[in-house]
N, C-alpha and C positions, 0 to 999 in steps of 0.2 A: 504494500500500500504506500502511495507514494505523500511525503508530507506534503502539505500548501504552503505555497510560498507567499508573503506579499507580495502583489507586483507593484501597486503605485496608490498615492491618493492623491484626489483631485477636489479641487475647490471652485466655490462658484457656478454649480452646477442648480442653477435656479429653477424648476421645473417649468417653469414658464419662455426658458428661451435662452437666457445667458450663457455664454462661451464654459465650458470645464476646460480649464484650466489645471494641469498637471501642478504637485506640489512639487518642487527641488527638494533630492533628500529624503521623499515620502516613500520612503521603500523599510523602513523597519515599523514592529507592530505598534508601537508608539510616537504619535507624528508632535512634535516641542518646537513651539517657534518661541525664540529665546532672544532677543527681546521682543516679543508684541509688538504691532503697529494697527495705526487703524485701518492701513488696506489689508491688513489680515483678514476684515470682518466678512462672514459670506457665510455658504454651506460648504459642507467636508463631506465625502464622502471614500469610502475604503475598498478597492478592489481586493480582492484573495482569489489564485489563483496556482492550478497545479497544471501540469501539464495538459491535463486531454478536457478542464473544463475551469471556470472560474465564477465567482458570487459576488455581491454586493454588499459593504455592509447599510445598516440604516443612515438618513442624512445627519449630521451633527450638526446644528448653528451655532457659528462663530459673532457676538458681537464685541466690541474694542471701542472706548468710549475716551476723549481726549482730556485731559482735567484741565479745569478753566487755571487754576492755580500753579503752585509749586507743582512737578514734575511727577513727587511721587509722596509729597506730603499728607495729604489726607487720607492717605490709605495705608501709612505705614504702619503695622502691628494689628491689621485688623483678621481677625480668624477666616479661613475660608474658606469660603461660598460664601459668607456675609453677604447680605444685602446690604450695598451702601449707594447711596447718590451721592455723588463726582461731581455734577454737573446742575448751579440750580436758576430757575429761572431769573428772570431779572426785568424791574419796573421799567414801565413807557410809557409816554406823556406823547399821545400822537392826534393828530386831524383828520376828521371825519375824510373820508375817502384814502386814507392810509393802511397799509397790509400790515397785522397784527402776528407778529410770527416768537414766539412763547417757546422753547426748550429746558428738557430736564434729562439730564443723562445720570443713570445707575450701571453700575457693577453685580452681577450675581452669580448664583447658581442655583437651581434652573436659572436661565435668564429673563427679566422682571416684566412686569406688564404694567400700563401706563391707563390713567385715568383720571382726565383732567376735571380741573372744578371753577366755577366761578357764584363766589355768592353763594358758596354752601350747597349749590347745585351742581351736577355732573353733566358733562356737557358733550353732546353730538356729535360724532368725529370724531373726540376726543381722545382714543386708544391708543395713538401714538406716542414718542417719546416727544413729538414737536406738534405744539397745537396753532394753525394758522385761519385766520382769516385775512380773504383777500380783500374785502372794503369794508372797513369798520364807520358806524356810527355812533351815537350815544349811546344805546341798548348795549354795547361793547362795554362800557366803563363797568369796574368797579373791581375784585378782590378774588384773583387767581391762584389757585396751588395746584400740587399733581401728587396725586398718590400713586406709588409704587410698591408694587408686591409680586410675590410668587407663592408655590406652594406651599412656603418657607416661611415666611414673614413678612410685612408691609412697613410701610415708609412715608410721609410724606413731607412733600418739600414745603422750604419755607414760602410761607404766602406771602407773593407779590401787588402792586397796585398800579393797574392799568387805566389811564386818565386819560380822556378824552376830549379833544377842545370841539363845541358844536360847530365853529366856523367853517364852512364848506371850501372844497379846493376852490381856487381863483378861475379853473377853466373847467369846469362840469365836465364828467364825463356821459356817454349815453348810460340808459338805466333799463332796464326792463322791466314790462309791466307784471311779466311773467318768467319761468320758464321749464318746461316742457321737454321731455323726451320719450322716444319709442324705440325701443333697440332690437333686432330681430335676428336669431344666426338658426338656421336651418341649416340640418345635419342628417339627421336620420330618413333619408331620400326612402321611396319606395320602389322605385324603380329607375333611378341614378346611382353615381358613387357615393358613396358615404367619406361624410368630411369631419372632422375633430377638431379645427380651429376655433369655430364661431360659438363655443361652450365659454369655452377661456375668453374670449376676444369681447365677448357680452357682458362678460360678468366684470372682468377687470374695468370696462369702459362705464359701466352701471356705478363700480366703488367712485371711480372719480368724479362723472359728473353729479354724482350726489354732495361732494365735496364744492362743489361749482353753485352748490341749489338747485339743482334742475330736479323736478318732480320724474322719475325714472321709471317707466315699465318694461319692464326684461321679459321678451320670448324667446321660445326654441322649439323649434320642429311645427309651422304650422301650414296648414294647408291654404288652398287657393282662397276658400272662404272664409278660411280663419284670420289671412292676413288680411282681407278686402277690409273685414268689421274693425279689426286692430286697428288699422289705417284712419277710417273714419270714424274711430274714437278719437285716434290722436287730433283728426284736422276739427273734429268740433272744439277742442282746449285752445286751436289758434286763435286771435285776435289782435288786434293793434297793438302796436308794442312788445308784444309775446318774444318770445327767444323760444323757437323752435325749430328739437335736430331730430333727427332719423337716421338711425343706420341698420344698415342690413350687412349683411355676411350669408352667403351662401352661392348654391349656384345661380348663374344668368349670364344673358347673352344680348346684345346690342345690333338691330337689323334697322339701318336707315336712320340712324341718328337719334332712333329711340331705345331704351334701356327698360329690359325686360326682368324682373325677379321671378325665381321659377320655386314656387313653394313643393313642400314636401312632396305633395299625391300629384306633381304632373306627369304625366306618361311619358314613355320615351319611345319614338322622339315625339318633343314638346311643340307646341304651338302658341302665338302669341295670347289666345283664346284662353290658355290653361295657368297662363304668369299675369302677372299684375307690371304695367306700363308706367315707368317713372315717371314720364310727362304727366300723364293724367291723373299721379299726386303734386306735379307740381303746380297743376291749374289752380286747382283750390286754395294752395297755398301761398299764392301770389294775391288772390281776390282778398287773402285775409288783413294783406297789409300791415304783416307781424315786423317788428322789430330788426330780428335778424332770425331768416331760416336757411338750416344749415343740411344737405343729406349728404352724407359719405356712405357708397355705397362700393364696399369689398367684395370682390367679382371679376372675373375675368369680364374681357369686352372683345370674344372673339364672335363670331358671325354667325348665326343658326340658318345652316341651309336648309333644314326643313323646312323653315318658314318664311314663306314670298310673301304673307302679309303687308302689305303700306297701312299703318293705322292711321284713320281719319278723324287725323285731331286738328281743330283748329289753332289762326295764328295765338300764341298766348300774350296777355297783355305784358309790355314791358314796365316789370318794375322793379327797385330797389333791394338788398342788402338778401340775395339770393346766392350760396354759396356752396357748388358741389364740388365734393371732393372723391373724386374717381383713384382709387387701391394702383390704378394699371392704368397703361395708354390706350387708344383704339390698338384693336387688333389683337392684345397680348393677353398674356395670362396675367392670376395673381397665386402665388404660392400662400404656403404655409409651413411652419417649420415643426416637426413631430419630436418630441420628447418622452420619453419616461410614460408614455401611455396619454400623454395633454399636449396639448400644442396653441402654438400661436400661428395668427397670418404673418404676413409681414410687415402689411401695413399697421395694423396695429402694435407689433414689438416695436415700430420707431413713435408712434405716435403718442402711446401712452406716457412715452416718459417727456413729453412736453405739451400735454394738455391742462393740466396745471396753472401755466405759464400767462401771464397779463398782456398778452400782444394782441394785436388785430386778428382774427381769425385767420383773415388768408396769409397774414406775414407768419403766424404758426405754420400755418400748412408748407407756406412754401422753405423752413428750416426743416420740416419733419422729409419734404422731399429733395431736401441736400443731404440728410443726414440717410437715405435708403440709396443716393447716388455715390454716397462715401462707402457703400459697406460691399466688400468682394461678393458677397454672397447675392446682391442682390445686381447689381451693375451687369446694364448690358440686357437685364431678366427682368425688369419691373420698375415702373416707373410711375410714381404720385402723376398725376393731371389734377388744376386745378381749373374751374369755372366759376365765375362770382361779377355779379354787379352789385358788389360792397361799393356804398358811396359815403360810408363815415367810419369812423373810426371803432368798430364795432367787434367785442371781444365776449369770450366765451365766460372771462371772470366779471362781466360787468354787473354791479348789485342790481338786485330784484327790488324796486320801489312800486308798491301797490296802490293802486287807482281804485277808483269806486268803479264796482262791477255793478254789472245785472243780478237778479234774480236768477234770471235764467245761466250768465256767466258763473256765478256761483253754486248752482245747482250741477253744473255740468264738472266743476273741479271737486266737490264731492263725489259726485261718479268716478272721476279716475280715479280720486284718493283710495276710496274702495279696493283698489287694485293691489295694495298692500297691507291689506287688514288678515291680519293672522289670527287663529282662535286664540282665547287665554289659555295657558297652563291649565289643569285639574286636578285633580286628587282622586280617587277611586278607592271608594270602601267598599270589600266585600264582605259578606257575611260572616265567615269565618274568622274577619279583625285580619287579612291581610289590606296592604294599602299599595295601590300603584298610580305613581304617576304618572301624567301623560302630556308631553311639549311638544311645541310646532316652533319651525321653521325655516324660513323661502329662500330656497337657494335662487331662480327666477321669480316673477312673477306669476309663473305658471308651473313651477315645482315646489313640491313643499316634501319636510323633512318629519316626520314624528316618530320619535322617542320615546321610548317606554322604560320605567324602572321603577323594581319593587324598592320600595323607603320604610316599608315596617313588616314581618309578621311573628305572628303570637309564638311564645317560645314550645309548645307544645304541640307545632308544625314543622316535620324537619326538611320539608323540600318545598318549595313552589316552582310553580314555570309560568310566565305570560306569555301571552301576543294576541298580536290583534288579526284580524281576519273578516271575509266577508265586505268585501269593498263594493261599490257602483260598477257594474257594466261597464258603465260609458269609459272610465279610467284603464279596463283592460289591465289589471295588474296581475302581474305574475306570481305566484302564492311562494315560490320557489326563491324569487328574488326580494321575499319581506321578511320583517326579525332578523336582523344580521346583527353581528357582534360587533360592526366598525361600520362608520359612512361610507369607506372605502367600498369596502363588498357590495352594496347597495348602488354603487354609479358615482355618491356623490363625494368628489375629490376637492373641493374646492371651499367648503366653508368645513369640513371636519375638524379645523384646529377649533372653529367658536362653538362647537357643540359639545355639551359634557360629558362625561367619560362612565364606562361601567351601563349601557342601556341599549337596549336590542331596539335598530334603526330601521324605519322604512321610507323610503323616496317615492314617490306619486308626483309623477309626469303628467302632461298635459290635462291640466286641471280646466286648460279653456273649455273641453268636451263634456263636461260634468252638464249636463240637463237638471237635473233634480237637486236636494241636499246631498253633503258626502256622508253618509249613514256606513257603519263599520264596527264589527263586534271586538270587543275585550276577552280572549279566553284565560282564566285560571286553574292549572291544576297545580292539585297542591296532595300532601299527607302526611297523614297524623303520625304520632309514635306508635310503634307497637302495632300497628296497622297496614296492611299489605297493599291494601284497594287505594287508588288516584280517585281525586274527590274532585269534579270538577263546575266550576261558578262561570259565567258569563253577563255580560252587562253592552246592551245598544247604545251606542253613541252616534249623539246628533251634531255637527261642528256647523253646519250651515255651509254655506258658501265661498272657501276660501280663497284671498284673493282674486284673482282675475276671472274666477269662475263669476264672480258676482255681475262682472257684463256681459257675460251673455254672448260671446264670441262664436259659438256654435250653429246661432242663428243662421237659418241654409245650408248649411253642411250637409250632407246628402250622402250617407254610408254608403261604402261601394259595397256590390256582392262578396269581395272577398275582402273580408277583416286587415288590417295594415301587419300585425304581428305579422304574418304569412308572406308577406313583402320583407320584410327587413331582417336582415344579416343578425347575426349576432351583436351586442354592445361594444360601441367601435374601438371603445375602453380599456374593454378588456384585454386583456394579451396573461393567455393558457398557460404561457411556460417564463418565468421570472427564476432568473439567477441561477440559469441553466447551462448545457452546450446550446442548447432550440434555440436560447431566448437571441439567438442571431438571426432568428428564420423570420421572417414580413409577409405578411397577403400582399399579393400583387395582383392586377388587372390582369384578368387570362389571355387578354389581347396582346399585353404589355412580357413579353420576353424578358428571363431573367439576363438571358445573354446580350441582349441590348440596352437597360438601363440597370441592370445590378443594383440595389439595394437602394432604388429610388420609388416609392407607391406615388406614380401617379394617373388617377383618375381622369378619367375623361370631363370634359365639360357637359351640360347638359344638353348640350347644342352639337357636339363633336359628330365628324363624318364617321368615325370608328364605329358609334351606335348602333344596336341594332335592335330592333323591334322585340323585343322580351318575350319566353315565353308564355303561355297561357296557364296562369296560379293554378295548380291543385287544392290549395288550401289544406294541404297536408304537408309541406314543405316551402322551401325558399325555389323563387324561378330558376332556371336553369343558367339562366344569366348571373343573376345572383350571386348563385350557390357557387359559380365559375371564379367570381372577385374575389373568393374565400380561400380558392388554392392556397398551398404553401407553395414559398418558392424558398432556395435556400439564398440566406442575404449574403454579398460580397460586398468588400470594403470599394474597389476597383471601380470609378463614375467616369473613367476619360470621355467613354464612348456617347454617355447621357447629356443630352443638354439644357438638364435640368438642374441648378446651380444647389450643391449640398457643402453642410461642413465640410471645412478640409481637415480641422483637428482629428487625430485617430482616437485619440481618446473619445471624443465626441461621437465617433463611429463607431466606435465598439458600446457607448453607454447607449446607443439608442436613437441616436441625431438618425431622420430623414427628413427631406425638404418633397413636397407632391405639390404638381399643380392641385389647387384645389377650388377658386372660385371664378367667377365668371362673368368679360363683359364681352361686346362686339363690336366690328370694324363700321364705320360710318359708311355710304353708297354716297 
């Protein structure tokens, strides 16, 4: 038997897209960086490896925090893992339209979590070690601290005094009366490729513009009719002044200058008939006169020769502060970069780290497409397009100042608000004196997470088991995929660090299709001492309508004969073989030759000449087409021959790095 060797650790291996990076040195089982810095800070992760196969270990984060003081003063002789704050905030006497930027840096182990306060209240955003706003007014004054803790013990820093002068900046900036977003990534195609960017690329763009204020509804996976209603929820919220954006992620294709989105159930090959026409959401949203309306829409823009359609749309009126931002040029593709089982597009990994930022929209956009022109990976493969008849100075951080609405205006922002009303917490007493709890929460707005854990039983019970079961039709859940012991096993990777620990998880998808209440049973067994027989309690639960079920999106949707389960591949997530020899092996398009682009998955567009008319569902299996994308092929490191731009790190190749075209626009006529 042969021993394992280490062969390397690598840092910065972000799941979301960052470079791995090899450590210097990182080849014994204890990795010592002697003296610390703050670029040390990142993830760690451990390869071990023997001859004929090699593992991973778990990630470790690294944080490195710089002391405002003496060097290494306040921390000398302090025991450790102590939790101590290094780092403490510090008062500011600023003017209304001024950015309010707050920091507190600690030391720990575990390392600390952050919760900031003002005024004896806990405040929104707030979780980080740096609490910011971008245009402060009066409401802003008054008496900030941040409390620091871990599993360990808590902390908090001393309370600072943030003063505000009411006198407004000398040159006003614009303001909005509102603002509004819809963000949409379809993934789970029924008879397309299936894509894994627009998970991540949704959810990451959801965190920040809620940081921005924008009221946010997050979909994924929804159909021709589901997006139509989506759509026309968003455009009834526009109005004068409004700051409204829209972004999609998925596939589509661009015939004649107009830009087609191709939702989950379009057939292939697609037709303009079966996708929702960008122009003819931009009509409405021109007549509405908004502030600033913004779509970026991530997608290829290559050509659907299926479809010779000319849509007859008329001229649209021209008018102001109208600003698309196109993933790709005509013609091309838009990638996406596959990691560790999650992925990002591309447009997105340059974007999000400068959306944030206080500039004019388009002068954003056009730094975020210097910075996709800067990077090998993408040059030459992808390129930002911008279009905007911006005529003022109009940014994505400009403050929300509220005007007198309608009735009707207000009744209609109630409705959206709806869209992220989660049930409350419960409690659940059953007869016997055991007690289970039961928590919700919204990974999109159309996904929810519930939790279940026992909190008490009587000591003259020496087992119990829960879960829940018996769900709505409409949601199609899979009894096999609920009760799991981690969020992971259930789909959902991306909020599992805020969900708490020790509680069997289930994830419920597409909540827009819920017709009815979401009604769902509690099962209990449980047994006594001395007793051989399982005793089993049950309890109905009513939660109502959660989130975006509450509009009603379903409206017209029109079941096909054969169920969507029966359409769709396995979960695109998943990957059967971790920390294996296999886990080198990729699905690849059966069209797509392993000998022609080696260890590149890239899917067709939904528009591509490759297509071919699907076979006819049994409903007792996936189509033959399908079931084809699902082959294994064995992955090679080897891309000379693909003209598809992938990492060139090998570490990055061996962790799991592939690049697929994945979405979709079209060439102009």
């Amino acid at each position: 038997m042969l021993d394992p060797d280490l062969d390397s650790a690598n840092r910065n291996g972000s799941i979301f897209g960052s470079p791995v990076v090899q450590v210097p040195h990182g080849n014994s089982p204890e990795l010592v960086l002697s003296p610390v810095s703050v670029k040390d800070s990142g993830f760690y992760i451990c390869r071990v490896n023997s001859e004929s196969s090699f593992m991973f270990s778990r990630w470790a984060r690294l944080e490195v925090r710089e002391l405002q003081d003496a060097p290494h003063g306040p921390l000398m002789g302090l025991p450790e893992n102590k939790l101590c704050i290094c780092n403490q905030p510090q008062p500011q006497n600023l003017t209304v339209g001024d950015a309010l930027v707050l920091e507190c840096g600690a030391v720990g182990n575990p390392i600390p979590n952050y919760q900031w306060f003002r005024n004896g209240s806990p405040l929104a955003n707030g979780s980080q070690n740096v609490y910011t706003v971008t245009y402060v007014d009066v409401g802003h004054q008054g008496t900030y601290w941040c409390h620091v803790f871990n599993d360990r013990e808590d902390e908090d820093s001393k309370k600072v005094e943030v003063i505000i002068d009411p006198r407004e900046e000398s040159s006003r900036r614009p303001v909005a009366t509102d603002k509004v977003a819809l963000l949409i990534g379809n993934m789970s195609y029924w008879n397309h490729p299936q894509l894994k960017a627009p998970m991540v690329d949704v959810y990451e763009l959801t965190s920040l513009l809620r940081q921005l204020d924008f009221k946010v509804v997050s979909l994924l996976d929804l159909t021709e009719s589901e997006m139509r209603n989506a759509v026309d929820e968003f455009l009834l919220l526009l109005d004068e002044g409004v700051y409204g954006l829209l972004y999609y992620a998925g596939h589509g294709y661009e015939n004649y200058g107009n830009s087609f989105l191709v939702p989950v159930d379009a057939p292939s090959p697609c037709h303009s008939a079966d996708c929702l026409c960008v122009q003819s959401i931009l009509r409405p949203m021109r007549e509405k006169q908004t502030g600033l309306s913004v779509l970026l829409l991530d997608m290829c823009r290559q050509r659907n020769e299926y479809d010779d359609t000319i849509p007859n749309l008329d001229a649209l009126k021209v008018t102001a502060n109208i600003v698309f931002g196109y993933a790709t040029c005509q013609g091309a593709e838009a990638f996406e970069i596959q990691q560790l089982g999650l992925a990002n597009g591309i447009f997105v990994k340059f974007l999000k780290d400068r959306l944030l930022e206080d500039k004019k929209v388009t002068v954003l956009l056009d730094e975020v497409a210097e910075d996709m022109g800067k990077c090998p990976l993408t040059k030459g493969k992808q390129a930002l397009e911008i279009r905007s008849s911006l005529s003022e100075q109009r940014a994505l951080t400009d403050p929300v100042q509220q005007s007198t609405s309608s009735a009707e205006s207000l009744a209609r922002n109630l409705q959206w608000a709806k869209a992220h009303e989660l049930p409350e917490s419960m409690s659940l007493e059953f007869q016997c004196g055991v007690e289970i709890q039961l928590g919700f929460a919204a990974e999109f707005s159309n996904v929810m997470i519930i939790y279940t854990q026992i909190v008490r039983k009587p000591p003259e019970i020496t087992a119990c088991r829960a879960h829940i079961t018996d769900f709505p039709l409409d949601l199609d859940v899979d009894p096999k995929e609920t009760n799991k012991g981690t969020p992971e096993e259930t789909g959902s990777y991306l909020v599992s660090k805020d969900l708490p620990k020790h509680c069997l998880y289930t994830r419920l998808s597409a909540l827009q299709k819920l017709r009815e209440h979401l009604i769902f049973t509690v099962c209990l067994h449980y047994e006594y001492s001395g007793m051989e027989d399982t005793m089993d309690e049950r309890k109905e639960i009513n939660i109502g309508k959660p989130l975006i079920a509450k509009l009603g999106l379903h409206r017209g949707f029109k079941p096909r004969n054969c169920p969507p389960t029966c359409c769709v591949p396995g979960y695109p997530f998943h990957n059967p073989v971790e920390s294996s020899p296999e886990a080198a092996e990729y699905y690849t398009p059966s069209h797509c030759h392993p000998s022609s682009c080696p260890g590149v998955h890239h899917p067709n567009c939904a528009c591509s000449t490759s297509i071919t008319q699907p076979g006819a569902c049994s409903c007792n299996g996936t189509s033959s087409t399908l079931a084809s994308r699902r082959e294994l092929q064995h992955y090679s490191p080897t891309v000379e021959k693909s003209n598809v731009p992938v990492e060139t790190s090998d570490d990055a190749v061996e962790l799991g790095f592939l690049l697929s075209g994945s979405l979709s626009f079209s060439e102009q006529q």
